[in-house]
N, C-alpha and C positions, 0 to 999 in steps of 0.2 A: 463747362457747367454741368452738363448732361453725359454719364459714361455711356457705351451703348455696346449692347453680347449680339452677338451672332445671331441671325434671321433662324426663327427655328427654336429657339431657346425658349420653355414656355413656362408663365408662372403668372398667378394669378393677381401679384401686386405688381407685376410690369406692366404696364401697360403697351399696348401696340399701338406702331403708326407707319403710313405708310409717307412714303418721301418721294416729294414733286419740286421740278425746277419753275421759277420765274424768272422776270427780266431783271435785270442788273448781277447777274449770277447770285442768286440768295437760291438757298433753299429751304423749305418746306415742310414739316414734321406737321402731318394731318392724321386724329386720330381715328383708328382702323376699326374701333366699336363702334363709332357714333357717326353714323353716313351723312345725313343732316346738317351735324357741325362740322366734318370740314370739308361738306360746301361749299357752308358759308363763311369759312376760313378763308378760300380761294380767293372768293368775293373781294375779301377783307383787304387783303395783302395784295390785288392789283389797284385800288383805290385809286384812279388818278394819272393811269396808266395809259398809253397809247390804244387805240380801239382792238385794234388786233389781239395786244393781250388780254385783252376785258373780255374778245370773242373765247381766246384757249380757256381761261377761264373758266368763261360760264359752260363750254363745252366739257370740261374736268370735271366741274361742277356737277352735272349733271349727269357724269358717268359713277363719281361717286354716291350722289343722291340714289342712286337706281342698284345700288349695291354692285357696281362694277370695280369699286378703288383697288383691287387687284388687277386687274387688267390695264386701267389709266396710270397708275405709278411706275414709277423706277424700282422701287423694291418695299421692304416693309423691313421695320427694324423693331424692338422691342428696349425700352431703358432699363437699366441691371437694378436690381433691387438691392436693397429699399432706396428707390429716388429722390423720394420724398418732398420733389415738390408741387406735385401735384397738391397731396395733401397739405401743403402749408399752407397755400391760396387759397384753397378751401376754407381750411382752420378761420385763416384773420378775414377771410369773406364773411366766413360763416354759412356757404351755402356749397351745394352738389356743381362741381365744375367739371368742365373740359376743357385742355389745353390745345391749341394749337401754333407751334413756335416756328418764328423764320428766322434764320441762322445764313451767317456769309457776309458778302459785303464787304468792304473798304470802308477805313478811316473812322468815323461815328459809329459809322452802319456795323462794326464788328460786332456790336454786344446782341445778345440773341432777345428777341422781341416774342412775345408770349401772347397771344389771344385767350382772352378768358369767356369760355362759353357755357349755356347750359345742358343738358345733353341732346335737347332738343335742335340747339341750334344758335339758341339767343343769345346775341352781344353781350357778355356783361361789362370788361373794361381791356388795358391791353397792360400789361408787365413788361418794364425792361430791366434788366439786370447786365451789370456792369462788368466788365472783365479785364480791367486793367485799369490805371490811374488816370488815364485821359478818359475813358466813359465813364467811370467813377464820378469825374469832376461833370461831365454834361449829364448824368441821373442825376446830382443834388442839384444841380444849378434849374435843371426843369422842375424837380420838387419846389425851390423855393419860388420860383417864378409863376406856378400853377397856385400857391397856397396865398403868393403878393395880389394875383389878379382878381382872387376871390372877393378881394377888399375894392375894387377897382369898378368903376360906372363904363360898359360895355354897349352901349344901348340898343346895339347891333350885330354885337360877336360874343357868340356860345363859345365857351373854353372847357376842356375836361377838369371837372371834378377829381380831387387827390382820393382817392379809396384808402390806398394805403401806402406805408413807406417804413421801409426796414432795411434789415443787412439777411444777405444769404451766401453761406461759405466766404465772411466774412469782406463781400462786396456790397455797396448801397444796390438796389432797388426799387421801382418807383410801380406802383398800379393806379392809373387813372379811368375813370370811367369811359365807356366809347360811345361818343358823339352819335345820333342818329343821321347817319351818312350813308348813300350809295344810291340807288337809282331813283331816291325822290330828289335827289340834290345834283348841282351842276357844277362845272366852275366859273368863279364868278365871270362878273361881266366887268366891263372899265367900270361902271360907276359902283358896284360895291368893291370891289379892288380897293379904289381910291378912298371907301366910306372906313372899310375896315382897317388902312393902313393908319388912316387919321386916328380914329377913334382909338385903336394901340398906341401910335404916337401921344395919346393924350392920358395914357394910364400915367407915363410919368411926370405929366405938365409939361405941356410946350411952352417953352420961350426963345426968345432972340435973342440972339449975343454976334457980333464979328467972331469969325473965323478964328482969328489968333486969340482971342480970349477965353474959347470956350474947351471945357474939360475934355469933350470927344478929342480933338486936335492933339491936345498933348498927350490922349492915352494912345491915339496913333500913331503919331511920330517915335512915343517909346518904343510901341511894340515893332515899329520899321526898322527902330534902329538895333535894336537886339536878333532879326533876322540872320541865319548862318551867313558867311561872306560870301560874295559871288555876286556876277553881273546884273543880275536881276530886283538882288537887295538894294546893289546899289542904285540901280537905275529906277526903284520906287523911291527910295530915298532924294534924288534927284529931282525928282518931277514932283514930290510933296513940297518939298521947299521954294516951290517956283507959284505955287495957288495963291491967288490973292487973297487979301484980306476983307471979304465982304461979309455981311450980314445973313446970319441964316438962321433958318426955326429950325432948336433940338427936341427930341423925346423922345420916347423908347420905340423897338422895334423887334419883330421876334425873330428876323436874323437867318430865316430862311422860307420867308414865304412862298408858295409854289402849289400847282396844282394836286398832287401828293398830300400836301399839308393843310389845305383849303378847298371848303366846299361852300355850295350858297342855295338859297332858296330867296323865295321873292321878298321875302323879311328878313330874312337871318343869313348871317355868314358863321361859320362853324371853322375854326383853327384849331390844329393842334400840333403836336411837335416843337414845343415852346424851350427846345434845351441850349438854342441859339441865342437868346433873348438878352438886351441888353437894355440901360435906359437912358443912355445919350446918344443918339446919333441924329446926322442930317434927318428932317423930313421928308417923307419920299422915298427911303431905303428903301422900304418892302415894297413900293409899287415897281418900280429897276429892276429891283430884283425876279421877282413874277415876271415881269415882259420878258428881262434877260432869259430864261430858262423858256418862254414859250419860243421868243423868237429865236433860240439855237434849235429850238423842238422842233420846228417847223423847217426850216432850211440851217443845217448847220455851217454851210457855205457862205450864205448871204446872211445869217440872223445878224452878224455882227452891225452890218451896217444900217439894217432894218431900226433895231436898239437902238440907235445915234438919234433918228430921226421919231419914233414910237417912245422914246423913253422921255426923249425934250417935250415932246406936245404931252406928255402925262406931268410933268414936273409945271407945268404952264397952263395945267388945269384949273378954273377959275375957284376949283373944292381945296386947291392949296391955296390961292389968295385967299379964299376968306376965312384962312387959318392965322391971318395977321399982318403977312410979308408980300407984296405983289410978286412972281419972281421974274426976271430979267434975264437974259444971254447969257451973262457974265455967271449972277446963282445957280443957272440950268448945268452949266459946264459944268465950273465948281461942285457941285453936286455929285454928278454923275464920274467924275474923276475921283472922288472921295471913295466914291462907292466900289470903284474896279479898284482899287490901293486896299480898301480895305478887306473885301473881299480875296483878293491874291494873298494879303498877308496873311488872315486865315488859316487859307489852305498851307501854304511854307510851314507856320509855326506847326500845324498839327502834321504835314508830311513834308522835312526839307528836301527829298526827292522826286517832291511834285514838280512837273512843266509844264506851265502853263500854256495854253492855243498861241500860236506865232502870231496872232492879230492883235495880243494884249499891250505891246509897250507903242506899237504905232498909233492905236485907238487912244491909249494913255495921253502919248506927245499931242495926239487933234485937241484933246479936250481939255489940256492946259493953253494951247493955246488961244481957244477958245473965251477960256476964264478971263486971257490979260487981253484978249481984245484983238490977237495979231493971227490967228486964222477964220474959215467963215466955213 
């Protein structure tokens, strides 16, 4: 998206930046005028991060605030003229920006993400711009998800604002507002988890249906069955057709909630990253899903088995009965087997080279047989 000349190369519509690493190998494009903002870039981009990298951070941070971001960076590059898009964002803002972009990543994560600030320092929203047909399809699909919520009773969860949305070197693009997030906010606790999962499960109406009747079911089975050949297609295939037919509450879910993507204060819970979003699936998704990622966070040896037991007593919380449905043994399993099938198929369709953790089809087999009643 961005060409970049030689360290050294100088010209007044280039702009400089200097380039820092984070976790998940992403890199870092902080700009080299404005010490201030990327600070509070730094800031930005470990949102939800293990504490250690929150410390390098604010230590980065702070060497650039002090005018040291020569000495703290890897190097410093300048973008070849005319880039121009700096100045576009501006243009459809309408106001004096700074950019700061993180770049790298796997899978979603390839398309380069933009901070928009002002030279001071101040949040104004974040840009993602798409670079091939798969991010292409997840930037529209969070545009229209961001522009459906707007219409939507939240009573409890802040979602970004669409700013803007255009084509740039003829890929979609999406700029949303940014959330007031970082050290006044936490991550949630069990009971806004659960408040926030609901309250998204209810943008699309929740209802009951059995298992075999309802839409989610048969758009997963399609998508299982259309998976590349090989053992693992089939052995989801397998273990789908063996889930009983019970009763369960569907609605929407945003398909990757996680501490990254969610933050809370003692009123509010604040999502974003809505380009997962979908409006049928079991209730419950997102709260699975959260534990799943803390409990592998925390011990990635034991999370799995930790989940079995943390993920049941969440699904069994008395904030999903009084969503309609009491749940039972039987729905808990059910449930939570839906959720690793759907989840793996996911990942295969967007990378059939993905292998999944050796614990997934054992965990799979417990919790079907869970569903029909024949393990404990």
């Amino acid at each position: 998206m961005m060409s970049l000349v030689r360290p050294g190369i100088e010209s007044e519509r280039s702009p400089g930046y200097f380039v820092s690493s984070i976790r998940g190998g992403y890199r870092v494009l902080l700009p080299s005028g404005h010490r201030h903002a990327a600070a509070r870039a730094l800031m930005a981009f470990t949102t939800g991060q293990p504490r250690i990298e929150r410390v390098h951070a604010t230590v980065l941070g702070l060497s650039f605030a002090a005018g040291l971001g020569p000495l703290a960076a890897e190097g410093e590059v300048r973008l070849a003229p005319p880039h121009g898009l700096e100045r576009m964002l501006a243009d459809v803002l309408r106001r004096d920006l700074v950019l700061a972009v993180r770049t790298g990543g796997t899978g979603s994560d390839r398309k380069p993400v933009a901070l928009l600030l002002t030279p001071l320092g101040g949040a104004v929203g974040y840009a993602k711009f798409a670079v091939d047909e798969h991010t292409a399809r997840l930037v529209r699909s969070e545009t229209e998800t961001l522009r459906s919520l707007r219409h939507c009773h939240l009573p409890d969860v802040t979602v970004p604002r669409v700013l803007h949305a255009g084509s740039w070197r003829g890929m979609p693009f999406l700029v949303q507002e940014a959330l007031p997030v970082g050290e006044q906010t936490d991550p949630p606790t069990r009971h806004r988890l659960l408040r926030a999962t609901i309250q998204i499960a209810n943008t699309a109406g929740v209802v009951q249906q059995p298992l075999a009747a309802s839409e989610y079911l048969h758009r997963l089975t399609r998508a299982v069955k259309e998976l590349p050949g090989g053992a693992l297609g089939d052995a989801l295939r397998a273990q789908l057709t063996r889930l009983p037919d019970v009763n369960l509450l569907f609605g929407a879910w945003h398909g990757d909630l996680t501490r990254w993507n969610m933050s809370s204060t003692q009123r509010r819970d604040f999502v974003w990253d809505w380009e997962r979003a979908e409006v049928c699936a079991p209730l419950g998704f997102d709260a699975l899903h959260y534990n799943l990622r803390e409990c592998l966070r925390a011990n990635p040896r034991t999370g799995v088995d930790t989940w079995l037991r943390s993920g049941a007593r969440l699904l069994d919380d008395p904030a999903f009965a009084r969503s309609g449905v009491t749940p039972t043994s039987r729905t808990v399993a059910t449930t939570m087997a839906l959720y690793l099938t759907d989840r793996t198929t996911r990942r295969l369709r967007e990378d059939p080279s993905w292998s999944p953790r050796p614990w997934l089809m054992p965990i799979l087999r417990n919790l079907v047989g869970r569903a029909n009643g024949t393990r404990r």
